[in-house]
C-alpha positions in Angstrom: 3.4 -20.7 21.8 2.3 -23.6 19.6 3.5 -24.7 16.3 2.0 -26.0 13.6 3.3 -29.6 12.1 6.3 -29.2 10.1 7.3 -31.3 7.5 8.9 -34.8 8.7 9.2 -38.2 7.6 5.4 -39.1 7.8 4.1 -35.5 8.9 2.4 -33.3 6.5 1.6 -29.4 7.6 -2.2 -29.0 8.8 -1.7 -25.6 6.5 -0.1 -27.6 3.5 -1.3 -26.4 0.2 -1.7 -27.8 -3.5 -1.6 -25.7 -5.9 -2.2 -26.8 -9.3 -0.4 -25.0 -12.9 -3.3 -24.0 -14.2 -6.4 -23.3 -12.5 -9.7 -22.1 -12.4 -11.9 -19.3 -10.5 -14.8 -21.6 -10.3 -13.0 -24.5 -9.3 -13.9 -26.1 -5.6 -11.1 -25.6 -3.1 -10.6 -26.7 0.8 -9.4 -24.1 4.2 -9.0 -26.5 6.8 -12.1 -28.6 6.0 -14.3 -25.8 5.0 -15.1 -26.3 1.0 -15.7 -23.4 -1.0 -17.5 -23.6 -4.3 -15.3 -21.0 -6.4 -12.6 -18.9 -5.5 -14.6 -15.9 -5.0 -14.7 -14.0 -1.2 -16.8 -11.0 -0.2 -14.3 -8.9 1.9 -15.4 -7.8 5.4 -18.0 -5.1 4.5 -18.9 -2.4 7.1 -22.8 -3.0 5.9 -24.5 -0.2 8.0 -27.5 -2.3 8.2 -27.4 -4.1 12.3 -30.0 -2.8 15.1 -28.6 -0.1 17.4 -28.0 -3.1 20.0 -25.9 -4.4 17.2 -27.9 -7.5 16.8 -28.8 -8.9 13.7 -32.1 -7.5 11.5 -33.7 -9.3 8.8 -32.4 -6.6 6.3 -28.6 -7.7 7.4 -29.8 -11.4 6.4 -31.3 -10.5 3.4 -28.0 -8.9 1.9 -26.5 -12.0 3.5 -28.7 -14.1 1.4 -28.1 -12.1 -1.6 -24.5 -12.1 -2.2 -24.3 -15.9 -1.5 -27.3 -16.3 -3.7 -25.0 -14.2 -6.6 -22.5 -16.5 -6.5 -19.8 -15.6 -4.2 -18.2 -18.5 -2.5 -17.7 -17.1 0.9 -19.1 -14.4 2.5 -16.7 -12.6 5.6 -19.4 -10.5 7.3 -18.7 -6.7 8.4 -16.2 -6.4 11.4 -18.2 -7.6 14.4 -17.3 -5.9 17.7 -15.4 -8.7 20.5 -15.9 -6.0 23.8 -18.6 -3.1 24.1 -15.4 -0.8 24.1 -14.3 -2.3 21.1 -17.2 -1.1 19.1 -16.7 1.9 16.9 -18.8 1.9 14.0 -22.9 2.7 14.1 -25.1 -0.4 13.2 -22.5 -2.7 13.2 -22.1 -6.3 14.7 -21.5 -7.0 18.3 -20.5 -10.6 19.5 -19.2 -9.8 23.1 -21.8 -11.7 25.1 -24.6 -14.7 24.5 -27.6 -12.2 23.5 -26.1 -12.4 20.1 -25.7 -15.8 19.2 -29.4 -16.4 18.3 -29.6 -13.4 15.7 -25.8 -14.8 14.4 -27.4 -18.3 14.3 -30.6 -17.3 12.4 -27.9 -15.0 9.7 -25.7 -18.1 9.2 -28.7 -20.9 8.7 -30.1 -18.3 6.2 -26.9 -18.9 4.2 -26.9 -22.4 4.7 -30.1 -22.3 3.3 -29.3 -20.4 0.2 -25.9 -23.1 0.1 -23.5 -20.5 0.8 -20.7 -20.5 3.0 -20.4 -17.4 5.8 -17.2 -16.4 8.0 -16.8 -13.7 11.0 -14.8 -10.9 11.3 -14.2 -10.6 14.9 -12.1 -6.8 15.6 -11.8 -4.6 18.4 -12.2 -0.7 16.9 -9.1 0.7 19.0 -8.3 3.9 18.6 -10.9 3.8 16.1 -13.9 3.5 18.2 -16.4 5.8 19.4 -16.9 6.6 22.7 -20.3 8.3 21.9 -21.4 5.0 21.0 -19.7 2.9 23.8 -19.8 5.6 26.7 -16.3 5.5 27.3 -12.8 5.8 26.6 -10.8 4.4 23.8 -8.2 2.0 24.2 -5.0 1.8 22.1 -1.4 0.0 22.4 -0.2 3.7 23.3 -1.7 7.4 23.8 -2.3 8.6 20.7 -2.9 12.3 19.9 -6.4 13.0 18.7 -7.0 14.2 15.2 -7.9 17.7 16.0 -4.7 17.9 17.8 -6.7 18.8 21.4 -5.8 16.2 23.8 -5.1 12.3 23.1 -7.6 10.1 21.4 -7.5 7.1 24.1 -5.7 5.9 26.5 -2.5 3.3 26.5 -3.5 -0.4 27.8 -2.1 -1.6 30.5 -1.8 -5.4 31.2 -5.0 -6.1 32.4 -6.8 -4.5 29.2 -4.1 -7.1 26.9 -5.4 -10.0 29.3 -9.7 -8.9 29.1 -9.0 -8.5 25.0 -6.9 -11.3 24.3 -10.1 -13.2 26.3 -12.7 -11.6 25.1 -11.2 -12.7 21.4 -11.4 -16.8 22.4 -14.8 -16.1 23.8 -16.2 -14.2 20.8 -14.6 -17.2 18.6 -16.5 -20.4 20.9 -20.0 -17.7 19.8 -19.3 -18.0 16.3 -18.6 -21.7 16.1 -21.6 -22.2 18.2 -23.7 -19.7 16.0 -22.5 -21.7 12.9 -20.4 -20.0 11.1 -17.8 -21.4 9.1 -14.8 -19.6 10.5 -13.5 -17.0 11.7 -11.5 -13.8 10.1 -9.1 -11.9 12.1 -9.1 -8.1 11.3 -5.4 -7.4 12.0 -5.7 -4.8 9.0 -7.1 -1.0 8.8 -5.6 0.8 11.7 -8.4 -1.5 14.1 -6.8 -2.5 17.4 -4.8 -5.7 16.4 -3.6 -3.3 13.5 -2.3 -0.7 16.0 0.1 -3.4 17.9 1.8 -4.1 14.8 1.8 -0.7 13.3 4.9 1.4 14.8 3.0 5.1 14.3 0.4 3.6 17.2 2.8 1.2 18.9 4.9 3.0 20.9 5.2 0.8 23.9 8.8 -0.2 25.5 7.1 -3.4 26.9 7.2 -6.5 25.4 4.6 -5.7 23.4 6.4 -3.2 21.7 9.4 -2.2 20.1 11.0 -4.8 17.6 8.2 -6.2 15.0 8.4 -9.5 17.5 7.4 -8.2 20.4 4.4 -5.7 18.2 3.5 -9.1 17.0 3.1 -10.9 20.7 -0.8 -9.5 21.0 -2.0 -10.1 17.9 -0.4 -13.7 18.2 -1.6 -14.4 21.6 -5.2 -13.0 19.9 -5.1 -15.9 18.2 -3.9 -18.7 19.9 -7.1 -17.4 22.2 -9.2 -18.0 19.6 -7.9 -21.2 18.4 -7.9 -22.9 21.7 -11.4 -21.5 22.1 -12.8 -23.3 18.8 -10.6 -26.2 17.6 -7.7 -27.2 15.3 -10.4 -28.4 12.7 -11.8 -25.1 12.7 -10.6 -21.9 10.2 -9.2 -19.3 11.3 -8.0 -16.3 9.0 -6.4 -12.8 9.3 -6.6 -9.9 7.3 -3.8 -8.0 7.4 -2.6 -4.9 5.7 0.4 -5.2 3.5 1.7 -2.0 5.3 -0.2 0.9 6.7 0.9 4.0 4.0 1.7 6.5 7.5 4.9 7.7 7.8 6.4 5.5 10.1 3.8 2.7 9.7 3.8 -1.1 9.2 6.1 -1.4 6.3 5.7 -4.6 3.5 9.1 -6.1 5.5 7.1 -6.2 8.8 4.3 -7.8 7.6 5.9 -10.6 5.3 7.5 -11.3 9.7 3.9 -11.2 10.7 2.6 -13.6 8.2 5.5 -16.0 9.1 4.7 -15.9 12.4 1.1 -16.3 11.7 2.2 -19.4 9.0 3.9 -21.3 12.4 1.4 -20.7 15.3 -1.1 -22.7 12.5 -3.2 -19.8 11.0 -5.3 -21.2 7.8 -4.9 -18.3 5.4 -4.4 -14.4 5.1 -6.2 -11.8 3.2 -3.8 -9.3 2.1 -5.4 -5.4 2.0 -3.6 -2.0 3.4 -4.1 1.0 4.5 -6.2 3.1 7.8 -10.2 4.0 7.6 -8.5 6.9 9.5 -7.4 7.8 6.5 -10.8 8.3 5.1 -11.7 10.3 7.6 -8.7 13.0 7.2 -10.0 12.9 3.5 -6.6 11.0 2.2 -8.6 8.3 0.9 -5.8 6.8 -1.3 -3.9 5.9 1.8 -7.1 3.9 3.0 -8.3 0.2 2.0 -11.3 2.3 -0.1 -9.1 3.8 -3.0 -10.5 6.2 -5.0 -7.5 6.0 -7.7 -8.9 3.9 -11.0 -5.7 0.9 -10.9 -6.9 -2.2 -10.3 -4.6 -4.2 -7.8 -3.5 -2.4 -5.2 -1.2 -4.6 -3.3 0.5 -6.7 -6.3 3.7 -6.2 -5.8 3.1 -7.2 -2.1 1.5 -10.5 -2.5 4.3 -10.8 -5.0 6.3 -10.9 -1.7 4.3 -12.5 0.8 3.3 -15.7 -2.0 7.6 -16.3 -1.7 7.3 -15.9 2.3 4.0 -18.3 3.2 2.6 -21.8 1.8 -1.0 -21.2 3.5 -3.7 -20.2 1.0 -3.6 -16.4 0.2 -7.2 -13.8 -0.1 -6.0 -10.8 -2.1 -8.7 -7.4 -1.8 -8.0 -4.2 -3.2 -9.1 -2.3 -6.6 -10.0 -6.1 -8.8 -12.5 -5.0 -11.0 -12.0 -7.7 -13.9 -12.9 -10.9 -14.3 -9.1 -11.1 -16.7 -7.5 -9.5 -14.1 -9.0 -12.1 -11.5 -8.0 -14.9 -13.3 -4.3 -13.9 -14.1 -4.0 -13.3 -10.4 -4.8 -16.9 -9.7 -2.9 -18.3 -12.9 0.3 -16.6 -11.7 -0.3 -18.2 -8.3 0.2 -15.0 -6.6 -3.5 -15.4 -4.9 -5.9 -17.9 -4.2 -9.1 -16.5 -3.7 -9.9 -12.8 -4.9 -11.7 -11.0 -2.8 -14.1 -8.2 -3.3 -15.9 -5.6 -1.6 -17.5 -2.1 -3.6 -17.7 -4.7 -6.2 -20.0 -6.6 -4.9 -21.9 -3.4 -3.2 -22.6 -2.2 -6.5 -23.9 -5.9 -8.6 -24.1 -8.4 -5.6 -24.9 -10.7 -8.6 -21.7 -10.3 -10.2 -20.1 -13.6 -9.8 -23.5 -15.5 -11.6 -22.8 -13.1 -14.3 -18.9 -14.1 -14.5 -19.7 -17.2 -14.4 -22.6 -17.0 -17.0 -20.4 -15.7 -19.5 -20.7 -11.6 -19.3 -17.3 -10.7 -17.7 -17.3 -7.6 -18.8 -15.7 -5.4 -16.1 -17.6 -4.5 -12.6 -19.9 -1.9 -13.2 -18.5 -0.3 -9.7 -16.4 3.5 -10.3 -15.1 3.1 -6.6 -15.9 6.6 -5.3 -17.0 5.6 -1.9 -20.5 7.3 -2.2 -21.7 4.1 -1.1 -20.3 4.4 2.5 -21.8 7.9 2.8 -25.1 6.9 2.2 -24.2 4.4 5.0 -23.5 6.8 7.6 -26.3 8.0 6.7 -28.3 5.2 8.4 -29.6 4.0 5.3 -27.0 1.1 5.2 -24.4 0.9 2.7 -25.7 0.9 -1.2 -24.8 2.2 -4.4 -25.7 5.4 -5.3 -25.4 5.4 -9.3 -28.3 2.2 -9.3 
């Protein structure tokens, strides 16, 4: 396993951070060579919006276009599907062979165009998936009982499945670099396969990919090393992860401050902090999902309190920010970085040019999720109250 520099008489960290008493949400800031113009980040958004071969359309561009056109400084696309059994979600992103890199290419010069600034999400669905879609049978770190309690949901990998992924993951990363985008983003969040390895309620292997939190960890950390000897050290690469999974017996906040450490020494160049399953949307707990419905703001606070003391590499926080105030105190306290936003900027994909142009008043978003209904519609993701 490779490590990152550590400090040393003349050696300074590739992740080393500066990070200044008083700063500002429209200041410029650097990941690993990649500049960003404000400290604004569109969170992987399930857009709704891809052709049914899960190549790019123009409307998927367009809304590409948009949001960095409103301001945001970088854009992390929708999660984008590394194996055909890895896909789950309809009219999402696929990445798993060549076919796709010219529609990617043409979505990330669009951006370029517009001077924005576009990551990946690269995830495998897991347990998640849907066979209807992919014609056959989920995958997970362990059988897993199916929702409607008849028979298991998928099947438990064996090695060679660990090997395929963990490839398929460094290959989908060379596509991206070579489709331009600007990095990559792990999803290692949501109950999504890399998710699953950490999270004990999926994991129940006695391998060594199960068991203590290092061993859960090995797959999502040989995920990356994949990916980063596919497209460079000069080259970001992020991982969302959840702060812990809200399932009884689930990733706790102790387990992941491990993870990010972990993640901090094999060289990754920043984490987005979230929580909770899209499962959990679908068994109608939506408060245990990453899509509250609950009016706070902050979700996760008293975990990136934690992880801020654990990690030096720049931190994303997602999760209920509705307010420019709120925004900025985040980053004055130096508990985050960047703040990240996604029914936010569903609703006003404008809203950072109108922060910026003076009107903060709050986001005019009331977080009920109606938006992803009208997306399973097949009428891509939008906001209803508009």
């Amino acid at each position: 396993m490779s490590q990152a520099p550590r400090w040393g008489a003349i050696q300074i960290p590739r992740n080393y951070w500066i990070r200044n008493e008083m700063t500002d949400l429209f200041e410029q800031t650097t990941i690993n060579g990649m500049t960003l113009d404000n400290r604004f980040v569109r969170s992987a958004t399930w857009e709704g919006m891809a052709n049914n071969d899960l190549t790019v359309s123009p409307r998927l561009i367009d809304l590409m276009v948009e949001l960095s056109e409103g301001g945001v400084g970088l854009i992390i696309t929708g999660l984008t599907s590394v194996t055909k059994d890895g896909t789950g979600t309809p009219w999402a992103l696929g990445i798993y062979n060549d076919t796709y890199i010219p529609g990617l290419t043409k979505m990330t010069e669009a951006v370029h165009e517009s001077n924005g600034k576009i990551m990946v999400q690269l995830a495998h669905h897991g347990v998640q998936g849907n066979p209807q879609i992919t014609g056959e049978q989920l995958i997970g770190p362990s059988v897993i009982p199916a929702i409607s309690g008849e028979g298991p949901a998928c099947r438990a990998m064996i090695d060679a499945d660990i090997q395929r992924i963990v490839k398929a993951f460094g290959e989908a990363g060379y596509r991206a670099k070579q489709a331009g985008f600007d990095g990559i983003q792990l999803h290692g969040a949501h109950g999504y396969l890399l998710c699953e390895f950490l999270s004990p309620y999926f994991n129940k292997r006695t391998d060594e990919y199960g068991g203590s939190i290092e061993n859960r960890a090995r797959f999502v950390l040989e995920v990356y090393q994949s990916v980063r000897d596919a497209v460079g050290s000069d080259y970001p690469i992020t991982i969302k992860l959840n702060s812990e999974d809200f399932l009884e017996n689930g990733l706790t906040v102790d387990e992941m401050l491990q993870v990010a450490s972990m993640l901090e020494t094999q060289g990754i160049d920043a984490i987005e902090l979230s929580g909770g399953t899209t499962m959990a949307l679908l068994i109608g707990n939506p408060n245990a999902s990453w899509g509250r419905v609950e009016k706070t703001e902050v979700y996760y606070r008293e975990a990136i309190k934690r992880l801020r003391g654990e990690v030096g590499v720049p931190l994303i926080l997602v999760g209920g920010i509705r307010s420019y105030e709120v925004a900025e105190q985040l980053v004055k306290d130096g508990l985050t970085d960047y703040i990240a936003l996604s029914r936010p900027l569903i609703r006003e994909p404008n809203l950072i040019n109108r922060w910026k142009s003076g009107d903060t008043r709050k986001s005019e978003c009331i977080s009920d999720n109606a938006c992803i209904m009208v997306g399973m519609e097949g009428k891509g993701i939008q906001c209803v109250h508009i």
